[in-house]
N, C-alpha and C positions, 0 to 999 in steps of 0.2 A: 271389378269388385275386389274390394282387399279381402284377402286369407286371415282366417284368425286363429291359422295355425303358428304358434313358436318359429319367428324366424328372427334370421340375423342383421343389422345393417351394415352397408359400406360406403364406406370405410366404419370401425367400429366406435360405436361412443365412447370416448375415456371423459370420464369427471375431469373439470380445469381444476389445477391445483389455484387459491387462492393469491395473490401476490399485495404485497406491503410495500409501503414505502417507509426507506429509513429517514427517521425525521433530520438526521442530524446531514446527510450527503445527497439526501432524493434518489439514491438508487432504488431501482424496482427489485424485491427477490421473494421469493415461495416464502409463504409464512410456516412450510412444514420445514426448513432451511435456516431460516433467520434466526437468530440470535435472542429472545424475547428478557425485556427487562421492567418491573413494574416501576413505578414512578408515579405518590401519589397517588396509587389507588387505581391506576392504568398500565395495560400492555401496551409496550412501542414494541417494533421490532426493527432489530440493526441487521447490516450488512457486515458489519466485525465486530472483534472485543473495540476497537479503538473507538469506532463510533460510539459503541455502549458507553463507554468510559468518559467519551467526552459528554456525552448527555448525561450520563448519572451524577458525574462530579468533575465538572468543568475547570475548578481551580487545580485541579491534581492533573489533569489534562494536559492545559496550559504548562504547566510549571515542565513537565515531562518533554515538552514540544519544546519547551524556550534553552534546557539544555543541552537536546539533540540538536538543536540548530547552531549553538554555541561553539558543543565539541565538533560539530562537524566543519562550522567554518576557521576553527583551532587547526585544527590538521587538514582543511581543504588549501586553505592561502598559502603555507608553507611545501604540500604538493604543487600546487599549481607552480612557484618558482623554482621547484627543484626539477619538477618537471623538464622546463626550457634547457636546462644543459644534458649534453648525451651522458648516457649510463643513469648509476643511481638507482636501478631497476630495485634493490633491494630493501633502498629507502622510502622508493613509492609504495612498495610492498608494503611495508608496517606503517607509513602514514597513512593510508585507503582504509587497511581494513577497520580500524576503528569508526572509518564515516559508515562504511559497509554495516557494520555491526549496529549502530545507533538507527540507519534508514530497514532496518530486519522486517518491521509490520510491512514494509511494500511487498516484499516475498511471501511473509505468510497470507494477506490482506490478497492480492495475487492469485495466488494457488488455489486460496481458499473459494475466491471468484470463479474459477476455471473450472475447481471438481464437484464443488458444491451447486452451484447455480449455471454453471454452463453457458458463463460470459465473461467477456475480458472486460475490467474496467479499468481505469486510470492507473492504479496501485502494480495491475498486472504489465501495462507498459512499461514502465518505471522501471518493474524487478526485469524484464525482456532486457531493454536496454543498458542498463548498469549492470547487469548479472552478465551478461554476454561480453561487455568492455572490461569485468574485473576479470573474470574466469581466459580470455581472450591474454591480456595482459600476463597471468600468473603461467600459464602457455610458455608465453613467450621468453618471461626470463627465467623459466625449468630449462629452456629449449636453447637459452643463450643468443637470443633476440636483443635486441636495442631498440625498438618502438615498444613503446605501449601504453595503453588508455586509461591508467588509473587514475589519474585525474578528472579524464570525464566524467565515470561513474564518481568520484567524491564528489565532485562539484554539482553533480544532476542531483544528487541526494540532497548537499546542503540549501542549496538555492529553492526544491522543493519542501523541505523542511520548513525554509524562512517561507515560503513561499502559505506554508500550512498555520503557521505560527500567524500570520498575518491575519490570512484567513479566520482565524476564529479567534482573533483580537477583535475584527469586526461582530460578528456571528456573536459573540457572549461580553459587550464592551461591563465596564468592573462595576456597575451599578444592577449586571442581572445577575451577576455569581456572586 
């Protein structure tokens, strides 16, 4: 016969936090987490500012995409050749960091994946991998080293830039913005 006296269960009940999907990336994240933005009269909720941004106002979006991928293929192609000869470490230095600079939402997009929601997505490899080949590199020519990966990380930026640009050339083609 059950008791009906006050008891506990095990393991104990917790309430599921609710989860959303961002309309604009299909990431799953806590709606107590996400980013909420009205639109027309309705809550979406994002996984970043950046999704927000491209859903609330796509032509400001684009435009912001089209010359991060610019500057960064500006100073990526000129890395990548200066790369191939030895030394030069100093000049890879200041041509990188401006790609570094322009691909920045990967690192916050990233982080914010990892402490807020407690998962790695795409943004968060991205800043793993380039962040570890630029900081790797800047190492190396403090340390008076002759290898280093600055060009990887530009190059992984630019190409995902173009790569993002494309992407929501498709996604928003200029008869829905």
């Amino acid at each position: 016969a059950h008791s009906l006296k006050p008891h506990q269960h095990y393991p104990p009940v917790v309430p599921q936090e609710i989860m959303v999907k961002d309309p604009v990336c299909g990431m799953m994240v806590y709606e107590s987490t996400a980013i909420p933005a009205k639109k027309e009269n309705q809550t979406y909720y994002f996984c970043s500012t950046s999704c927000r941004d491209e859903y609330i106002s796509p032509d400001h979006e684009l435009k912001m995409i089209q010359q991060k991928t610019i500057l960064s293929f500006g100073f990526g192609i000129p890395l990548a050749l200066i790369s191939m000869t030895e030394g030069l470490g100093w000049i890879q230095l200041i041509l990188a960091t401006p790609i570094m600079w322009a691909g920045r939402q990967f690192f916050s997009s990233g982080l914010i994946s990892l402490v807020k929601h407690r998962t790695a997505n795409m943004d968060t490899l991205v800043a793993i991998g380039t962040g570890t080949a630029y900081a790797y590199s800047v190492i190396m020519l403090i340390a008076g080293g002759h290898h280093f990966y600055f060009e990887i990380a530009g190059l992984l930026i630019a190409f995902i830039l173009l790569g993002k640009y494309l992407d929501f050339q498709t996604k928003h083609p200029p008869q829905q913005r």
